[in-house]
C-alpha positions as CSV (number, residue, x, y, z in Angstrom):
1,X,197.7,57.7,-75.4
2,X,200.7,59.9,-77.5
3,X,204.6,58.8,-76.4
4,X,206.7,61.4,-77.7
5,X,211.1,60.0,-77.2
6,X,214.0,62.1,-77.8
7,X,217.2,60.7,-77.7
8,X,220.1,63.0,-76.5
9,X,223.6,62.2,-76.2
10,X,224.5,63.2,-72.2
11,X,222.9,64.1,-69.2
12,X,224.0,67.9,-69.2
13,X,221.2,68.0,-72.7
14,X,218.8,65.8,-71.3
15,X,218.6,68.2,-67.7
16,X,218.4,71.0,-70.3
17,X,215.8,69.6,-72.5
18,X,214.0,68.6,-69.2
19,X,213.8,71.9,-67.7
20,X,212.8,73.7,-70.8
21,X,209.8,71.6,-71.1
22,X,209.1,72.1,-67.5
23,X,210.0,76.1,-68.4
24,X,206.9,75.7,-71.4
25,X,204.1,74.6,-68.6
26,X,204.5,70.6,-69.4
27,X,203.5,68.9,-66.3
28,X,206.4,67.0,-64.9
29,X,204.5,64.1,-64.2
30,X,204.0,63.1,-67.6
31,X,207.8,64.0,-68.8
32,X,210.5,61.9,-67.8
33,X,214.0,61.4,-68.0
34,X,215.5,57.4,-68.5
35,X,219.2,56.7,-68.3
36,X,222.1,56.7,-65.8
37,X,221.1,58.4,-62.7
38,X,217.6,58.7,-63.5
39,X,214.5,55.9,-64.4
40,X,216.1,52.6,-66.0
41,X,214.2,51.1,-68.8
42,X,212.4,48.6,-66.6
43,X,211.2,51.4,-64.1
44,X,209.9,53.3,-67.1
45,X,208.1,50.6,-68.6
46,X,209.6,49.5,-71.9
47,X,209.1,45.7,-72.8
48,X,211.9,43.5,-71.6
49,X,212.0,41.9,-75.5
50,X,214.3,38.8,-73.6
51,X,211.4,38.3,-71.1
52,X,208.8,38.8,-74.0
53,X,210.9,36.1,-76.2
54,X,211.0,33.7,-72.8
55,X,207.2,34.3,-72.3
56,X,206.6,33.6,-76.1
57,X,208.7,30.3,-76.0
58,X,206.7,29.2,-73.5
59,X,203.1,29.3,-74.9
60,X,204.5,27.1,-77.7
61,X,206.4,25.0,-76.0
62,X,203.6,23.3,-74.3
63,X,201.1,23.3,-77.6
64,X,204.4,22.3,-79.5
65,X,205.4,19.3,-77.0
66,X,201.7,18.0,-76.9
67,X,201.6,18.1,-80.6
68,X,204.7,16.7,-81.1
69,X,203.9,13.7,-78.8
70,X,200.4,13.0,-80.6
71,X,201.6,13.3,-84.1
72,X,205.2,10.9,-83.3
73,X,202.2,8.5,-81.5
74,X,200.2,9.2,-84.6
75,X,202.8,8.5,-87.0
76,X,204.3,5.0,-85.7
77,X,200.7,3.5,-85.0
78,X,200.0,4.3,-88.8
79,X,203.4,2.6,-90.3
80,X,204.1,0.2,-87.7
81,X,207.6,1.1,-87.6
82,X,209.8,-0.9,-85.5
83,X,212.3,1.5,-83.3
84,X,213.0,-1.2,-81.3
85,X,212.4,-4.5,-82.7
86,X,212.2,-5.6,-78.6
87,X,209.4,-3.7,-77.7
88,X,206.4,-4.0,-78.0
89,X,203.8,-2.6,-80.4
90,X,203.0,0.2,-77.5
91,X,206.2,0.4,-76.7
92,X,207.4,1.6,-80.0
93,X,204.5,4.4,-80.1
94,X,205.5,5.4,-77.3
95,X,209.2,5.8,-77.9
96,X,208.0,7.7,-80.9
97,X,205.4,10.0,-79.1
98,X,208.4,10.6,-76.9
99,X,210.4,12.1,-79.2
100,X,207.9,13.7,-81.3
101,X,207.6,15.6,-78.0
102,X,210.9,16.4,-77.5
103,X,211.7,17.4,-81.6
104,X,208.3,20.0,-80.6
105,X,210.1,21.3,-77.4
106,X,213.7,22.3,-79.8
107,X,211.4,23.9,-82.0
108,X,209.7,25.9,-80.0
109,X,213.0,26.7,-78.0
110,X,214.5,27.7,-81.0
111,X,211.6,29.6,-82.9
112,X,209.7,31.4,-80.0
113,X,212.9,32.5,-78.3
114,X,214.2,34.2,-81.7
115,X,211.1,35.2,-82.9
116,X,210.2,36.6,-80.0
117,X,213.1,39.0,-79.9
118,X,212.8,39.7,-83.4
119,X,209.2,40.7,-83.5
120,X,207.6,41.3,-80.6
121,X,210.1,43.9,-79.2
122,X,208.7,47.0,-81.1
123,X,211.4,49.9,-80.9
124,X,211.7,49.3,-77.0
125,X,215.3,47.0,-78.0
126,X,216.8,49.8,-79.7
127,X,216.2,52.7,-77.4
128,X,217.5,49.9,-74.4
129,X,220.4,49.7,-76.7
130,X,220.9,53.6,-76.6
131,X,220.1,53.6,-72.7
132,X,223.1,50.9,-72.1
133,X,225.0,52.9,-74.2
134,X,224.9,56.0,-72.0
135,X,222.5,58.1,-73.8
136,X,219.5,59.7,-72.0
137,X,215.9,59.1,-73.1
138,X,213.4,62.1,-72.6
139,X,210.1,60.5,-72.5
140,X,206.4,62.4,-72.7
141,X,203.3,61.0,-73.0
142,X,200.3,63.1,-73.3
143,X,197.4,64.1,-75.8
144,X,198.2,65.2,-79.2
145,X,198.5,69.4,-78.0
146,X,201.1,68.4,-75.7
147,X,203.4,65.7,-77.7
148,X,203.1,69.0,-80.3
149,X,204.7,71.1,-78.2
150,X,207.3,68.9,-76.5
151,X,208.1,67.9,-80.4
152,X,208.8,72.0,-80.9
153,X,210.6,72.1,-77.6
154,X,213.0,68.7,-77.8
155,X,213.7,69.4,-81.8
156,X,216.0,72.8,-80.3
157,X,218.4,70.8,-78.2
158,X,218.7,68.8,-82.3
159,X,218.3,64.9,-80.1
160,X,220.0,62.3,-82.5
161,X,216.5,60.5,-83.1
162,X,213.2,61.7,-81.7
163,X,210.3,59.8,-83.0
164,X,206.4,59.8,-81.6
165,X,203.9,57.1,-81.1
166,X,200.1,56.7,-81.1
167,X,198.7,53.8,-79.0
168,X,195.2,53.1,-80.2
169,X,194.7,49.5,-77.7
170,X,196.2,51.2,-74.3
171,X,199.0,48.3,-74.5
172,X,201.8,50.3,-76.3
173,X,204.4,47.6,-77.4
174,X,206.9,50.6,-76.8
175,X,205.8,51.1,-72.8
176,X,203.9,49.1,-70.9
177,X,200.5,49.9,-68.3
178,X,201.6,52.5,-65.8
């Protein structure tokens, strides 16, 4: 699958841009329009990148936790160190395990959340940034012939970016499954 995105600056150029591509024999079902009035991001399809980082810091919270606990466990049965000199032996590892678990669970709060919205956003953060920003998004996706010709089309109405995207796996980290 091709994505073709023009960004334009108002809705008067995106209606424009619209029509002439519907003008050129594009079928409308595979052009669309995203921004005020029209689809939001999230009816579109682009990747949430705060939902991906939530999703992300939740996978490694649970292996993080579980590793934490083991290896604080691990760690105070091997060197006997006291935490509390009035527990006992068990006592101690567990403390430890315990917080082994919890230094796991800030680590993976901290580094899946900002990894994820570093990384695994693609270019679906800035175009939301555009989109809150009032610019219109003209979308198309479409075989190779037709992102050609909406590329010749779009390019006369001079959009401040327009860039085009190949999706080889069918799980585009710009739009998601329609």
């Amino acid at each position: 699958m091709n994505y073709l995105v023009a960004v334009l600056p108002d809705r008067i150029q995106a209606e424009t841009a619209y029509s002439a591509l519907e003008k050129a024999g594009l079928p409308t079902s595979q052009v669309n329009i995203l921004g005020d009035g029209y689809l939001s991001a999230d009816e579109f399809g682009l990747i949430d990148p705060d939902k991906q980082a939530r999703q992300q810091s939740n996978r490694l919270l649970w292996s993080l936790v579980t590793f934490g606990f083991v290896a604080g466990y691990a760690f105070n049965h091997f060197t006997e160190v006291e935490i509390f000199p009035q527990f006992a032996r068990f006592g101690n590892e567990f403390l430890a395990g315990i917080l082994g678990g919890i230094g796991g669970a800030l680590g993976a709060s901290l580094i899946g959340r900002g990894v994820g919205l570093t990384v695994s956003s693609g270019d679906a953060l800035p175009y939301r940034n555009r989109l809150n920003a009032g610019k219109y998004l003209i979308a198309v996706t479409g075989n190779e012939d037709l992102i050609s010709e909406a590329t010749r089309i779009l390019r006369q109405f001079e959009p401040e970016n327009i860039q085009g995207y190949t999706d080889y796996s069918q799980k585009s980290k710009l739009v998601g499954k329609k």
